[in-house]
C-alpha angles and dihedrals in degrees: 000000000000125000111255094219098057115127114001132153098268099047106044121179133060130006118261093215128134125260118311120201085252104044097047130044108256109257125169111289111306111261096217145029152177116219115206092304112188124189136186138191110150121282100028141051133198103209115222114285146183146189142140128231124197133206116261092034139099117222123183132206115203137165143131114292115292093022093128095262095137095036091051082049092047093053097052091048081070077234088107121052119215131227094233129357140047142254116218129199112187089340091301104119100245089218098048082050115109107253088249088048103047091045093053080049101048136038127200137182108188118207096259112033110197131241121212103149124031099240129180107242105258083060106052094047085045079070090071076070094073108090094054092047094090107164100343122106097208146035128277123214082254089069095040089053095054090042089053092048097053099043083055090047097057101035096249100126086100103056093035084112095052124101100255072233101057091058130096133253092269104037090045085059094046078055093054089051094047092049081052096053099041081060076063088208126183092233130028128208120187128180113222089321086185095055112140090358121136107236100268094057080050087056104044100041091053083046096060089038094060092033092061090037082067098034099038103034085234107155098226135203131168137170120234148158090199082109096184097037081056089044097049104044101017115107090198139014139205117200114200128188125180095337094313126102102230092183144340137187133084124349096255079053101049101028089079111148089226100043089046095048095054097041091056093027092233131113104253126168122204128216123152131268108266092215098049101009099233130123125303128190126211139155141164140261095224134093 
């Protein structure tokens, strides 16, 4: 399943191809994968692209504004169809899936969730419930055990009484998360989850996701331009640049000083993190 556009002249460097047995440790069979999917709205054009994800694990998906990031997320939603390509969750087509069914399957919290109604916070994470309703009116034990689970497990007892409006930027994403994890999915998508965070919200929210990837067997994967939070806790990582997927693999594969420069277009330089020892990306404000 590689991906068609490897490889070529204008994008030197190493292969965008999915996991090989020597490149990955071996893990049961992935959960979950994107099969040379290709999209187009002029002007611009996603390439076609592949990778797997696996329960249990945290991929990342990073890249420069415009370089296809959110599409790529959309499409693997199932919300956005592709030209060419599918999208498989335990080997069922996602676009082929019935809307109910692929919402019970696949949870996504997208960078900006809107508000339409001020609700306190159990509610609005006992939205995560929905898909699962069918024909009843009203909540079973079995939803307000997952909603329970997934306020604890995020911290948020103390603010369920709060107006999702009242809270603060963290603790309004740990609410989003929460809403995601009480849908109790097989896979989770989230769309720069640590958008307008301070480092240690950054911290803390990456830290839950791959916590409940391992707990929980989600397959998880997020988009971010937080390049060493994804270096340090990503299993995988997908680099995009105008439409096109330069490289993708571990973090010692893809943080490479010369990939990374010419994707963003900026003069970076790689060492590793003294306290973990994996890649680290800096660069400097001067000419």
């Amino acid at each position: 399943m590689k991906d068609k556009t490897a490889g070529s002249a204008q994008h030197p460097g190493p292969e965008c191809r999915p996991p090989s047995p020597e490149s990955r440790t071996p893990l049961p069979a992935p959960c979950f994968s994107v099969e040379d999917v290709a999209f187009r709205y002029p002007p611009f054009e996603l390439a076609p692209t592949s990778f797997e994800a696996r329960a249990g694990e945290l991929t990342a998906i990073i890249g420069p504004n415009g370089s296809g990031k959110s599409t790529l997320l959309e499409i693997s939603s199932g919300h956005l169809r592709p030209v060419s390509g599918r999208v498989r969750l335990d080997g069922e087509d996602l676009h082929r899936l019935p809307a109910r069914r692929r919402a019970q399957r696949v949870g996504v919290a997208r960078q900006e969730a809107p508000l339409l109604f001020s609700f306190e916070v159990r509610e609005f994470v006992r939205q995560g419930r929905h898909p699962h309703l069918g024909p009843r009116l009203f909540e079973s034990a079995e939803d307000d055990k997952w909603v329970e689970w997934a306020i604890s497990n995020t911290n948020l007892e103390g603010l369920v009484g709060r107006r999702i409006t009242e809270i603060s930027g963290g603790e309004f994403q740990r609410a989003v998360l929460a809403r995601t994890l009480a849908q109790r999915p097989r896979l989770i998508l989230l769309d720069e989850p640590t958008a307008n965070l301070d480092i240690g919200y950054q911290i803390e929210m990456l830290r839950l996701l791959r916590r409940f990837a391992v707990s929980e067997n989600f397959a998880v994967v997020i988009v971010t331009h937080e390049l060493n939070l994804a270096a340090e806790l990503a299993d995988w990582l997908l680099l995009l640049e105008a439409g096109r997927c330069i490289c993708q693999g571990t973090a010692e594969r893809v943080f490479q000083s010369d990939v990374l420069s010419r994707a963003f277009h900026t003069r970076v330089s790689v060492d590793r993190n003294p306290s973990s020892g994996r890649p680290r990306v800096s660069w400097s404000v001067s000419e």
